[in-house]
C-alpha positions as a Python dict, from the first residue, in 0.01 Angstrom:
ca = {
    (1, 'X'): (0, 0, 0),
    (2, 'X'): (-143, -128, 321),
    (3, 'X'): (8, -41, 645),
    (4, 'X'): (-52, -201, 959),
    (5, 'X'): (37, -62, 1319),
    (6, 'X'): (119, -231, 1606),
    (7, 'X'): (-103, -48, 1903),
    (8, 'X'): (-162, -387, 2171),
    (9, 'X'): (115, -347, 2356),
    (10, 'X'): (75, -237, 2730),
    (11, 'X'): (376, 37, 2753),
    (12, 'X'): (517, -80, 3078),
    (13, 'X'): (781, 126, 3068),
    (14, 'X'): (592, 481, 3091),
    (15, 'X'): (364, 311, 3374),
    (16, 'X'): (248, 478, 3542),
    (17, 'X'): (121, 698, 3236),
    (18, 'X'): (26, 400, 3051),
    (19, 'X'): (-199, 236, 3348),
    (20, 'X'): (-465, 475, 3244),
    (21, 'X'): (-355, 527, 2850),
    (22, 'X'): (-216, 296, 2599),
    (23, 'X'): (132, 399, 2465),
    (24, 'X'): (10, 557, 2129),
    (25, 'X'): (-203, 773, 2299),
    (26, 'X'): (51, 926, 2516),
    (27, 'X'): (80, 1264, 2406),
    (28, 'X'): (361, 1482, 2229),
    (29, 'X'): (315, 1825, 2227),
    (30, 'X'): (-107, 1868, 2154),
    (31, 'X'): (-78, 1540, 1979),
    (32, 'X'): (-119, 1207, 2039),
    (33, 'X'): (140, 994, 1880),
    (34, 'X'): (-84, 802, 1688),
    (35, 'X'): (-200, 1078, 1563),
    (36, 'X'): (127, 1217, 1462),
    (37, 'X'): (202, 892, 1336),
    (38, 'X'): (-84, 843, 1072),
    (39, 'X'): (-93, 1204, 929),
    (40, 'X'): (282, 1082, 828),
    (41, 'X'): (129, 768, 718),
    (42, 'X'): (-141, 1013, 520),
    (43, 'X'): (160, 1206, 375),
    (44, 'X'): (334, 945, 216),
    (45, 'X'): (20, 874, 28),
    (46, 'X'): (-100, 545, 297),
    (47, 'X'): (-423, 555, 329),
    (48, 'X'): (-518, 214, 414),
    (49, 'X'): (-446, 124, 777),
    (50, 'X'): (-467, -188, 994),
    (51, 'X'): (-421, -80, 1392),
    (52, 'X'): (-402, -408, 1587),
    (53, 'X'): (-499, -335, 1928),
    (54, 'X'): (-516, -499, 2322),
    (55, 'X'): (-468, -283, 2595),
    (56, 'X'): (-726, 16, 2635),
    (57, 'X'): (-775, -37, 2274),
    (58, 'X'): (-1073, 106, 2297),
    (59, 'X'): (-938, 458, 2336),
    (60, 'X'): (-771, 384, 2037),
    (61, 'X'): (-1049, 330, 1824),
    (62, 'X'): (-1225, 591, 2006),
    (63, 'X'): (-979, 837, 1872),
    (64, 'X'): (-888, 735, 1556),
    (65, 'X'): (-1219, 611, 1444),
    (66, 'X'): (-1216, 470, 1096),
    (67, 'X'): (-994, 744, 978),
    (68, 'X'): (-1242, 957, 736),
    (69, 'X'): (-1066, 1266, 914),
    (70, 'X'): (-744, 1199, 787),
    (71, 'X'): (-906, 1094, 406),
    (72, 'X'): (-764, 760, 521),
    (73, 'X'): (-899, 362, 590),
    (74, 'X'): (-878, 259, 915),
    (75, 'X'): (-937, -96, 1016),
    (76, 'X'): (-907, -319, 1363),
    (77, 'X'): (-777, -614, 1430),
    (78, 'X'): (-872, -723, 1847),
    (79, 'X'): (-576, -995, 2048),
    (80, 'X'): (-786, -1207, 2187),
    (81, 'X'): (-493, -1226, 2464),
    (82, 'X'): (-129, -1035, 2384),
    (83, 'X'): (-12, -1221, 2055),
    (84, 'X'): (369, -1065, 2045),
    (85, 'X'): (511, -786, 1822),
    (86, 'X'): (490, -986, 1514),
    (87, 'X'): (184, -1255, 1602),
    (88, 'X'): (-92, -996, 1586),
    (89, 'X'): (-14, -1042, 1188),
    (90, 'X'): (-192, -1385, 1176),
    (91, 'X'): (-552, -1226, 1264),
    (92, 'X'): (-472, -1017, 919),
    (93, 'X'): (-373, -1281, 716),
    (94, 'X'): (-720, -1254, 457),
    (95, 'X'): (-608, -906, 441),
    (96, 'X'): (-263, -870, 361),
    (97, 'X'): (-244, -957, 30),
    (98, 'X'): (47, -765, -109),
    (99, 'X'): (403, -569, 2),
    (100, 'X'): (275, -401, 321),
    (101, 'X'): (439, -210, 619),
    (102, 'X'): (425, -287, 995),
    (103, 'X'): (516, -10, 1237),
    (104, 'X'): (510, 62, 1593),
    (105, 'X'): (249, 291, 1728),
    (106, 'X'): (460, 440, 1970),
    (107, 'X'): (744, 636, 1700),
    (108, 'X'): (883, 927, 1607),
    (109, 'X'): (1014, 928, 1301),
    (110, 'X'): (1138, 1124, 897),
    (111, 'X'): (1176, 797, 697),
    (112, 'X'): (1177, 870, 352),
    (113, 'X'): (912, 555, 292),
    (114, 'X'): (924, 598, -49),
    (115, 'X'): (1324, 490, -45),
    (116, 'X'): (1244, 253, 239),
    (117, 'X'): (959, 49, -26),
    (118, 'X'): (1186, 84, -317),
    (119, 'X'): (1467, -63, -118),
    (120, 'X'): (1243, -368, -43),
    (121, 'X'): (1091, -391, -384),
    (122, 'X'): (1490, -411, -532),
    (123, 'X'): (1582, -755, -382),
    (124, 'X'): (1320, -984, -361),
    (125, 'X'): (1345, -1092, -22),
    (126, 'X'): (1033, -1111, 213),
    (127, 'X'): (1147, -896, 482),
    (128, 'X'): (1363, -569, 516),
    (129, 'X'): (1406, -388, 823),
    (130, 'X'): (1459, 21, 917),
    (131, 'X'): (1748, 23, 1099),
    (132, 'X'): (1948, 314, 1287),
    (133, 'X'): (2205, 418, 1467),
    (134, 'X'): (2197, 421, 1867),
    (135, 'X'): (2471, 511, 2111),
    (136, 'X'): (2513, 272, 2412),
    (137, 'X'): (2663, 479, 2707),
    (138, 'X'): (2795, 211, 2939),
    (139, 'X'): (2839, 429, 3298),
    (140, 'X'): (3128, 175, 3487),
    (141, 'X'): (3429, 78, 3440),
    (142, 'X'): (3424, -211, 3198),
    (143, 'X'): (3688, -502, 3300),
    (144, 'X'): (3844, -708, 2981),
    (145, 'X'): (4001, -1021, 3153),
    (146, 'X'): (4153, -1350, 3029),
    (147, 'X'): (4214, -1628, 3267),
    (148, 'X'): (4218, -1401, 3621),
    (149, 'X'): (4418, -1149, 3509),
    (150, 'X'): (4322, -822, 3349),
    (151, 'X'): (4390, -760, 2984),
    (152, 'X'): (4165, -397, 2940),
    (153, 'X'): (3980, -176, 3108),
    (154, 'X'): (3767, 139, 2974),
    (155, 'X'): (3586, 421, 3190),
    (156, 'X'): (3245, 435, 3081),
    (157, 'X'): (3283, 335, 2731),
    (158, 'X'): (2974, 410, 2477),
    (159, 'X'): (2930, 167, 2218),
    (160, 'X'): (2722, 226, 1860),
    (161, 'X'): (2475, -32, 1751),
    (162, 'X'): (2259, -98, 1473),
    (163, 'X'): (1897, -101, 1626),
    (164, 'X'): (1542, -178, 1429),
    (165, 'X'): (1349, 133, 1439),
    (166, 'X'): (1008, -84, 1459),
    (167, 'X'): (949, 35, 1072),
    (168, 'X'): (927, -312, 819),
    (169, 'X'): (819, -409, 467),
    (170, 'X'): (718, -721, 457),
    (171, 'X'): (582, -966, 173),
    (172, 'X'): (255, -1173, 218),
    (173, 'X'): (512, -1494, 251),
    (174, 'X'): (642, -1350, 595),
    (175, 'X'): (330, -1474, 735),
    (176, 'X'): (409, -1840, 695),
    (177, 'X'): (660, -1789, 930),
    (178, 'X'): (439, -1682, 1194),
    (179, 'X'): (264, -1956, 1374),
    (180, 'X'): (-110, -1863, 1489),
    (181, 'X'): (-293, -1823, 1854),
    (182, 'X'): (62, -1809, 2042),
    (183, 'X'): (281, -1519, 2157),
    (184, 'X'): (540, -1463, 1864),
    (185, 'X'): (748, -1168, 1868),
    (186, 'X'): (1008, -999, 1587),
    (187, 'X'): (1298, -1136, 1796),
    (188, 'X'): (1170, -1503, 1767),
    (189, 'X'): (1086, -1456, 1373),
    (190, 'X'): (1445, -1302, 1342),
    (191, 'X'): (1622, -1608, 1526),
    (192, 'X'): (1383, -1869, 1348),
    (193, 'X'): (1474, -1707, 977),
    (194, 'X'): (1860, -1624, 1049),
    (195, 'X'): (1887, -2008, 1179),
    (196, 'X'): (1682, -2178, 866),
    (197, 'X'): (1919, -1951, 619),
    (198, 'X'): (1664, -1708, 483),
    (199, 'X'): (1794, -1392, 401),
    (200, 'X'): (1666, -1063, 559),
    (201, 'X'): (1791, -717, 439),
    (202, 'X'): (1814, -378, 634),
    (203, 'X'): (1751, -8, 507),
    (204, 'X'): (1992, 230, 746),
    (205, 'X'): (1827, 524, 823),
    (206, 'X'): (2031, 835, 965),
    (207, 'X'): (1728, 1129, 1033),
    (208, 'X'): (1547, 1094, 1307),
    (209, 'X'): (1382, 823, 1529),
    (210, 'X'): (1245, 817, 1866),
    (211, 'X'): (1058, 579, 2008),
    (212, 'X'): (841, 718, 2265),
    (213, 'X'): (812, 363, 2512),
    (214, 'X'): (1143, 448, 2628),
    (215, 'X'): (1101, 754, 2886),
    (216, 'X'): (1449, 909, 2739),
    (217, 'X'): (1281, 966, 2379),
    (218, 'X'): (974, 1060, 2528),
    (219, 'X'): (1101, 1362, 2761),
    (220, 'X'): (1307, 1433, 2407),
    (221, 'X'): (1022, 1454, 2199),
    (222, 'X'): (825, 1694, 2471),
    (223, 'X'): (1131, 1894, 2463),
    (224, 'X'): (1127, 1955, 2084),
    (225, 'X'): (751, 1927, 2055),
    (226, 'X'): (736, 2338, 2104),
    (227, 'X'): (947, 2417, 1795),
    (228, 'X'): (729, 2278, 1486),
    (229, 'X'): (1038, 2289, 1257),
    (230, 'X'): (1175, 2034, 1497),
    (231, 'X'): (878, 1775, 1514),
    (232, 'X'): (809, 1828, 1127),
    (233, 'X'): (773, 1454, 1050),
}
């Protein structure tokens, strides 16, 4: 199976860290997360690997090379100008031919990927997504009102969400859905499938994910980065 990961992005939430590194570079522990992120690849027996990259890609490529280190395949695909989380696909279209993944390059995470391309491979639809679980702390006082007058109120409420860990299978048909040489990102494929009726499954995941963009998971994963059986992945 081919897997492709999503390295264009310009990590504008770590600036100023990311002004001078792109965000799978950013180092956890001795590592960078790229690096972390395709020995897991390796491990679950993927060794044939798209990285699509933009912003200080060439660092990227300087690092990862074409993957002979890691007895893996590593290809590049160049945006031209940023093409979205999703539209970067469309300059891989000769080249995904079959059931492939698309993941982040910014991740932490112990998916079992085996489960994850079983799941997808058990009902037939094009696209299934990783999701998890993530607690929303709200910190105020959150008003519930109905015509002027107030109905609720809750001190700093948290709230539980399903999120997308960034993790997909996807089908070669997915790519119809994703017009070429414009900015497209998940969200817009999500809204444009959800409002034309095509079905898209989720696989809930409930080990670990951190995604290292946002600067809470990143100071998380430094934290645990000293204790191997921790960052085990």
């Amino acid at each position: 199976m081919k897997a492709v990961i999503q390295a264009g992005g310009k990590g504008t939430r770590l600036r100023p860290y990311t002004l001078v590194l792109p965000k799978p570079l950013m180092p956890v522990g001795g590592l960078p997360v790229i690096e972390m992120l395709l020995k897991w690849l390796r491990r679950n027996e993927i060794k044939e690997v798209f990285i699509t990259t933009g912003h200080l890609g060439h660092l990227i490529r300087s690092l990862c090379g074409d993957g002979r280190q890691w007895d893996m395949h590593i290809r590049y695909s160049e945006e031209p100008e940023p093409l979205g989380t999703v539209g970067s696909l469309t300059l891989l279209e000769d080249e995904l031919d079959d059931t492939f993944l698309v993941l982040n390059g910014d991740l932490i995470t112990d998916i079992d990927l085996r489960a994850f391309v079983k799941f997808h491979n058990s009902h037939g639809d094009m696209l299934t997504v990783a999701v998890t679980k993530k607690e929303v702390q709200v910190d105020l006082g959150v008003i519930e009102s109905d015509e002027g007058r107030v109905v609720g109120f809750k001190e700093k409420p948290s709230y539980d969400f399903e999120v997308s860990m960034g993790i997909y299978c996807m089908d070669p048909g997915i790519l119809a859905w994703i017009p070429k040489g414009v900015s497209y990102g998940f969200d817009d494929l999500m809204y444009n499938m959800l409002d034309k009726g095509q079905s898209v499954r989720v696989y809930k995941h409930q080990g670990r994910w951190m995604d290292i963009g946002r600067m809470e998971d990143f100071q998380q994963a430094q934290s645990l980065a000293g204790d191997d059986t921790q960052m085990d992945v």
